[in-house]
N, C-alpha and C positions, 0 to 999 in steps of 0.2 A: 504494500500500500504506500502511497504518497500524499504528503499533507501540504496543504497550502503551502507557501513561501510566504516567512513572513519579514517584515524590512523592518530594520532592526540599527541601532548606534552601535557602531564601531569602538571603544574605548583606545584602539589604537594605531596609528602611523608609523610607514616607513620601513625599515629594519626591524623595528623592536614589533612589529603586528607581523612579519614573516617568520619570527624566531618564537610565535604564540602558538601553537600546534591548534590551541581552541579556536582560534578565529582567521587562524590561515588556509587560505584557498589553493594558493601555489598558481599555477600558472592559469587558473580558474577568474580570477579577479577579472570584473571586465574594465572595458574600458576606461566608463565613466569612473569608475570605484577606482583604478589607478593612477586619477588624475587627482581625487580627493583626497585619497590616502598617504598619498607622494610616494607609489610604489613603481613609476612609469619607468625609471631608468636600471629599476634592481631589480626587472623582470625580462626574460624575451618578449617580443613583442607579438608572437601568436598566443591567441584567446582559446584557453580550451573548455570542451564540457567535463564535467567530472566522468561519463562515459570513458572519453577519451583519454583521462589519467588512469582510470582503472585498467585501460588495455595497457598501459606502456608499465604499471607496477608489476600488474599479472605477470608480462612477461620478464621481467626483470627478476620478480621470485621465482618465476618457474626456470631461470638461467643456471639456480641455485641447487646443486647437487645436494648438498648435506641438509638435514634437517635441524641442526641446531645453526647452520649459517642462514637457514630461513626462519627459523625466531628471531633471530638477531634484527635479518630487516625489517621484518615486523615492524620488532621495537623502534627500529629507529622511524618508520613511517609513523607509527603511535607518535612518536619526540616532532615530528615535524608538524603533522596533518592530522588532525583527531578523524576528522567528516574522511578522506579518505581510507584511513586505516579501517575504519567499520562498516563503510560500503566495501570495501576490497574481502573484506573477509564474509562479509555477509553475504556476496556475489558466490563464493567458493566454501560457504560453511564445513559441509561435510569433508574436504578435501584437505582444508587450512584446519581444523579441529585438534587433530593430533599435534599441531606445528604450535598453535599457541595454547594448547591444555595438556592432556598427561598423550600422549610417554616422552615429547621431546621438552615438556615444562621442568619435567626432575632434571634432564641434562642441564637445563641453562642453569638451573637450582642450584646442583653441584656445583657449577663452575661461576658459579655468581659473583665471586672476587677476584676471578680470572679475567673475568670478559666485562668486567664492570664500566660501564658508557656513563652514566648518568644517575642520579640517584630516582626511586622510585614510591614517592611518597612518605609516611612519616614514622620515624624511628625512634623509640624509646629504649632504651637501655638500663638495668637495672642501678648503674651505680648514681643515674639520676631518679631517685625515688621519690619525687617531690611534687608534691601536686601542685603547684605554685606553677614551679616550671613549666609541668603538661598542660594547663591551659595556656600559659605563654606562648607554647610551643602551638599547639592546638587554632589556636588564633589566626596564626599565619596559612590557613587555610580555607579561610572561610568566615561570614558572619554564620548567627548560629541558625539561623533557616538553611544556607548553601549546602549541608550536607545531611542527605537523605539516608545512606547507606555508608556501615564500616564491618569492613572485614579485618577481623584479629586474629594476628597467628603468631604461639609462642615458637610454630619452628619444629616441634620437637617430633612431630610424625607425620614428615611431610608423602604422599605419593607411594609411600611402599617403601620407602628411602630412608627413612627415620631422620635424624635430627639434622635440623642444615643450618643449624644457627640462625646468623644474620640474613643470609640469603633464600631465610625463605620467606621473605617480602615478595618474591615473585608471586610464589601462589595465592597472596592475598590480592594481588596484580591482575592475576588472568582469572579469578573469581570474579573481579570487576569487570574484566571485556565480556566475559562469559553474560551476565545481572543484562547487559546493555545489546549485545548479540542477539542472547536469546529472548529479555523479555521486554525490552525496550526502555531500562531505567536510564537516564539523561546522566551521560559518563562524567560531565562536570558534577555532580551531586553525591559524587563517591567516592571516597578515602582509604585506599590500603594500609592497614599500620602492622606493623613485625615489632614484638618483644623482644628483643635481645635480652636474655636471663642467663646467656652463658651457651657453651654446647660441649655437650658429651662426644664430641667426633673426632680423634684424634688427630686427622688429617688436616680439619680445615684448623684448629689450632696449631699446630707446626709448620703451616703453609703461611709463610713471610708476606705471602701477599692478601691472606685473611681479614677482612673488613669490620670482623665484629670481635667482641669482648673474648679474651682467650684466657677464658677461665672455666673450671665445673660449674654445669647446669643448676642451676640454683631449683631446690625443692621447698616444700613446708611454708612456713610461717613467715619468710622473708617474700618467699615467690606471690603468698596469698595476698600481703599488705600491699607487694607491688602491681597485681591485677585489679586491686582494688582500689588503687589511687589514679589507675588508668580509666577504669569504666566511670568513675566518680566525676573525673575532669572530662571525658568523653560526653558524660550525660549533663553536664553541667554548660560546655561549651554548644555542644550539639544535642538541644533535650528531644527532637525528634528524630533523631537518628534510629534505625533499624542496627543491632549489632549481632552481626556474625562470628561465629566464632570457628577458624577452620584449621584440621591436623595439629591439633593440641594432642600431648603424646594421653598414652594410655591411663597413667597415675592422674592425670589431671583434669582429663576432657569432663566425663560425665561427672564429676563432683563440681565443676564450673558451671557447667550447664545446669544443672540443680541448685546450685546457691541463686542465678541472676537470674533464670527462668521466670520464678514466680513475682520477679521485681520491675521488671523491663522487660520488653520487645527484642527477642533471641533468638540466634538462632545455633544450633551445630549442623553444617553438614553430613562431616563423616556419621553422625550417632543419627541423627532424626531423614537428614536427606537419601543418604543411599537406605535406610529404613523403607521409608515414602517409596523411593523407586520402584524397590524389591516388592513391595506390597503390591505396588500397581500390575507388576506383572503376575504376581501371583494371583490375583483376582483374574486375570484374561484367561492365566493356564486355568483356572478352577471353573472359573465360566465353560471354558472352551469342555471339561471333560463335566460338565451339569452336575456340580456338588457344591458344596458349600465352605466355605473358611475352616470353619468350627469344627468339618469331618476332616481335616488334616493332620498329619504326622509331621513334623521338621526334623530335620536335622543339619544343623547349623555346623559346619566346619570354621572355626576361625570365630574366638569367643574374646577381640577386642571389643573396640566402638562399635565398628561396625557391624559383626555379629551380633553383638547386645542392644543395639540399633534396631536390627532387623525383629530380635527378637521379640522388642518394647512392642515395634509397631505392630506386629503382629497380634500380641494380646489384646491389646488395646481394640481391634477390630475383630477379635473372638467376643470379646464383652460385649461388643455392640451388638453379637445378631445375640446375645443370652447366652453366654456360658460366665461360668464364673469363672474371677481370675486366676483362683488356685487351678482349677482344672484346664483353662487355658497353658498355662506354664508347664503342666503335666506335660502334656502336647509336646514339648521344645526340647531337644539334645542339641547340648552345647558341647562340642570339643575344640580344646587346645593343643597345642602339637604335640602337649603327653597324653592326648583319648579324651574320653568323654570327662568330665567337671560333676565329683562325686562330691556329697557330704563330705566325704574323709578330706576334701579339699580347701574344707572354709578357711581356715588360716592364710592359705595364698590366694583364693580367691577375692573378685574388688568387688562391691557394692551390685555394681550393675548385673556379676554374674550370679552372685548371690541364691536369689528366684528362682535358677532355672537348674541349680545342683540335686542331681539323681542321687536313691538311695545305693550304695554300694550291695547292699544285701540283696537285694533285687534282680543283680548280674552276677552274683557267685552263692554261695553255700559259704566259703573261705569268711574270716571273720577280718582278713586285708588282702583284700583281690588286689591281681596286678590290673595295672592300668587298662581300661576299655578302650579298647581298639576302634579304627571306625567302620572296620567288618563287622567285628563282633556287636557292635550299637548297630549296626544295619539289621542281620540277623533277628538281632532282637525287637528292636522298634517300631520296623516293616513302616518304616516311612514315605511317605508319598509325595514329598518334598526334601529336598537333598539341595541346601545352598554352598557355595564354598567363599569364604572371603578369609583365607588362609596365608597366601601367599605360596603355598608348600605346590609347584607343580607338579601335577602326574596323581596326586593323593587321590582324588576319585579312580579308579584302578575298572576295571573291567572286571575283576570277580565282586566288587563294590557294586559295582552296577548292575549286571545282570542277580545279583544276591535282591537290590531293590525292588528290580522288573518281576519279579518272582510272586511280589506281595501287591502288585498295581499295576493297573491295566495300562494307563498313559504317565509314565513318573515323570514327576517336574524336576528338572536337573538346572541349576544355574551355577557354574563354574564362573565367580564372578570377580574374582585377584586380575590384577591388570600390573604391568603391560604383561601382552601375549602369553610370553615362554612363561609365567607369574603362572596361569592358569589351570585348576583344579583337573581339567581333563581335555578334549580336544572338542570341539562340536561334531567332526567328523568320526569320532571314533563314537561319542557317545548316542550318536547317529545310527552304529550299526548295533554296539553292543545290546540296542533294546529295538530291534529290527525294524528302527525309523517310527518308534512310539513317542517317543519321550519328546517332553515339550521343554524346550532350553531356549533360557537367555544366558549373557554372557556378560563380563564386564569390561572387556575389550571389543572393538569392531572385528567381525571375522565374518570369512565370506560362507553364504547359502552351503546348504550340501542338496546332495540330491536324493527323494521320495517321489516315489512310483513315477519317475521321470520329469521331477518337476524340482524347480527348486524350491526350497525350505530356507527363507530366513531369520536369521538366526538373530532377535531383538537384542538391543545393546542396554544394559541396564546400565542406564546415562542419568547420572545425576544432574545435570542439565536440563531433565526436563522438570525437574522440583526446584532445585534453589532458588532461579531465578524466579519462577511464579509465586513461587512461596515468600521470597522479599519483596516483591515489587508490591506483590496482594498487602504486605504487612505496609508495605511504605505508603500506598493508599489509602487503607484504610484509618491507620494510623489507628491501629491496634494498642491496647492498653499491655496487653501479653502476647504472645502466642500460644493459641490452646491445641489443648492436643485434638479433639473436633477437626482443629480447622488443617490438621494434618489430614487427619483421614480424610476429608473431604479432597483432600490435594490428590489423596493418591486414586480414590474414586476419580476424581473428573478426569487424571492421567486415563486409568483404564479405560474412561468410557466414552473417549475423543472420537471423535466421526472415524470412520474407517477408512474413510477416503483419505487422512493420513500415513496409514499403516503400508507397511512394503505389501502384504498380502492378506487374507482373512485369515491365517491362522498366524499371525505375528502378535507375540504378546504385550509389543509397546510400539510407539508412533516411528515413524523413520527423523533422523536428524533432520534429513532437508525442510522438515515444515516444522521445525521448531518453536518459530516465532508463534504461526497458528497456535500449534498445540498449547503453548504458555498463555494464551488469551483463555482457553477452552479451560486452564486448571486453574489461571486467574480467578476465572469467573464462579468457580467453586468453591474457593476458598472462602469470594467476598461474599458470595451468598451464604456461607458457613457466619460468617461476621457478621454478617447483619441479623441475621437468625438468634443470635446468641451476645447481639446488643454491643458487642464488642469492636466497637469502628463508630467513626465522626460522622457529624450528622451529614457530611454534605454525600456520602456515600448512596446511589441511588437504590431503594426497595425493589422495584418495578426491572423486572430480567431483561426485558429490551432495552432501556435504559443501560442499565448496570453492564449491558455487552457492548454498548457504542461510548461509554464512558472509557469504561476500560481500555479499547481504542484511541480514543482521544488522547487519552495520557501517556500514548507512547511515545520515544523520541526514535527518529529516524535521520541514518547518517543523506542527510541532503545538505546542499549550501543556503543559506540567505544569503537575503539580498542587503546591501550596507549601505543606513543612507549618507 
């Protein structure tokens, strides 16, 4: 879609309005505008459309063999041209995807203080613990309407990657291209900020050219006052800001998320977003085979955030058709890379995993069984759902699976650890080993296999298609909390997107290319969830035709104005 043009004051001339990425045209500016501007001499003198800058980028990055030297130019188009950089990529979404999100986003991560161009929004460090300062600092980004959306990241679990210190300001980075890609939030209205609290990475601390504090990762009571004087001067400079919260390591994430939850407008990815995702497809595969939530079996491989994520949301949307919570939990096998998460385990288990700890007594006779296996929890659980976010590849095994297929007619398989080689099992292997039954998403892109001559593909559980509806819905409505309703409601409207998005009828999530659609279509559920349950400003429309040409309206879209 395209929105009016609207004419609008320039705040700048000359040099210093071409070195402004927000309000630079580049060789776009017309005439008239380069006479007013005094841009007439520091340009060539041909006029282009932005069309015609998007063919000469395209080809420019597509010149570019490596994929971590096409992040790079990215970035540096981002540093020059906001309006080009997000037509450019939005012209090539599915193609440019991987380039500026995971798997070539860890490379640049790692090598952040290597290849380091320019800084990337706003850095706190723990040895300035001062709240004084953080709005000082905080300030120089904006009055306190200017920013809509912040994403926070200590760092410490970034991609599959674990701790990247300083540089993982990226991924608080391309969570922001990703908010604006995908659902349309206005890229000036967004603030990446990275906690430097230290890092546990031996390399980038010995690495002379290391950017951030080279010291031990700071835990406890110093880390807690320091988060706390963060989100205080956040909320203080910025009171309607939406705050994300993303790859916070394992000790930290879901106890963060728990303390600011119920205080402010929050969010975690990795715990609530790939939750949301995984639900949505689970609801398509459960449709697809005519049963219900509540008739399922889990088992969860991979019992972090995201595990325990999945796990929440899952309950959460067992209670809702009526079962109770304790019995819903029953339902859920969590294992860790030592088997399944027994009572005898509570000492090393965290909070989140707590709930979802089997009785040991249950799998042996033995009064200290050795560790359950994830054959032996197959065997026994006969589960009908099998996720992996392990990182362990190969762990879903072919006597694992046909052991599953044994107990269900269609098993839902989602091998969802990314990038690729990451992954729990193959699509094509787990393709034959259930003789083209089995209904898989994945968490990497991989291509179709083939069923009775056709191809099958194979949905990408893309966090992309939640985060950003789910901030943009909250930055809308201007949500007092985020409730968990208005979760489910996200992953409901995910599932149940027109099908004229989907690669095929039996795909259990939308295809990337219509992303922006799709993110309208779960928008719209969310905000009808907020309306519902009284939670959003009054100016948010009741009325569903309304409330879908609203939602519309409030996008931003990379076009140029006109400057008067």
């Amino acid at each position: 879609m395209s929105v009016q043009k609207k004419i609008i004051s320039c705040p700048l001339k000359g040099s210093e309005l071409l070195r402004n990425a927000r309000y630079n045209k580049g060789t776009a500016f017309t005439k008239t505008e380069r006479s007013k501007l005094r841009l007439n001499a520091k340009l060539p003198p041909v006029i282009e459309t932005l069309e015609q800058q998007l063919k000469r980028a395209y080809d420019q990055y597509a010149c570019l063999g490596d994929s971590l030297q096409k992040h790079i130019y990215l970035s540096d188009v981002f540093e020059t041209n906001q309006t080009l950089f997000y037509a450019l990529i939005s012209h090539h979404l599915p193609e440019m995807y991987p380039i500026i999100y995971t798997p070539t986003e860890s490379q640049a991560i790692k090598k952040y203080s290597q290849v380091y161009r320019y800084p990337n929004g706003c850095y706190f460090d723990i040895e300035h613990n001062d709240p004084k300062y953080m709005k000082e600092q905080l300030a120089e980004f904006g009055n306190p309407n200017d920013i809509q959306y912040i994403v926070i990241t200590d760092s410490e679990g970034i991609l599959g990657i674990g701790d990247q210190g300083v540089g993982g300001v990226l991924i608080s980075v391309a969570k922001g291209h990703l908010m604006t890609l995908c659902s349309g939030l206005d890229p000036n209205r967004f603030l990446p900020i990275v906690l430097d609290v230290g890092t546990n990475n031996k390399d980038h601390r010995e690495d002379p050219k290391y950017l951030g504090l080279r010291k031990d990762r700071v835990h406890g009571e110093l880390y807690s006052r320091f988060l706390e004087n963060v989100i205080h001067s956040v909320k203080e400079k910025f009171p309607n800001a939406f705050v994300h919260f993303e790859d916070f390591g394992r000790i930290d994430a879901k106890p963060v998320l728990d303390r600011y939850s119920p205080k402010l407008p929050c969010f975690n990815d990795d715990i609530q977003g790939t939750g949301v995702v995984t639900l949505a497809a689970i609801f398509s595969a459960v449709r697809l085979t005519k049963s219900n939530l509540s008739d399922q079996t889990l088992v969860i491989v991979g019992a972090g955030t995201a595990g325990v994520g999945v796990a929440d949301r899952v309950v959460s949307s067992m209670v809702k058709e009526g079962i109770k919570v304790e019995d819903a939990r029953q339902r859920i096998y969590l294992l860790d890379k030592d088997g399944l998460l027994l009572d005898e385990d509570a000492d090393r288990a965290t909070d989140g995993q707590k709930p979802y700890l089997k009785k040991a007594s249950d799998f042996s006779d033995k009064s200290s069984p050795e560790q359950i296996d994830l054959e032996t929890t197959v065997s026994k659980a006969h589960p009908t759902v099998l996720l992996g976010v392990s990182g362990q590849a190969g762990i879903f095994t072919e006597k694992v699976v046909r052991e599953m297929s044994k107990h269900t007619d269609q098993p839902i398989i989602f091998p969802l650890s990314n990038p690729t080689d990451l992954m729990e099992a193959k699509a094509s292997d787990l393709n034959e080993w259930t003789d083209g039954k089995a209904l898989i998403a994945s968490g990497s892109p991989v291509p179709p296999v083939k069923r009775n001559g056709k191809d099958y593909y194979i949905s990408q559980c893309n966090n992309a298609f939640i985060f950003p509806s789910v901030g943009v819905a909250a930055v809308l409505s201007e949500c007092k909390t985020l409730s968990e309703e208005m979760l489910l409601a996200a992953a409901d409207g995910l599932a149940s997107t027109p099908r004229d998005y989907f690669a095929s009828d039996d795909s259990l999530l939308p295809d990337l290319g219509h992303v922006r659609e799709v993110s309208r279509h779960v928008k719209f559920a969310i905000l009808k969830q907020a309306v519902a349950e009284n939670n959003c400003a009054g100016h948010v429309p009741s009325d569903e035709k309304a409330l879908r040409e609203w939602i519309e309206k409030n996008e931003w879209y990379a076009e140029y104005q006109d400057y008067a």
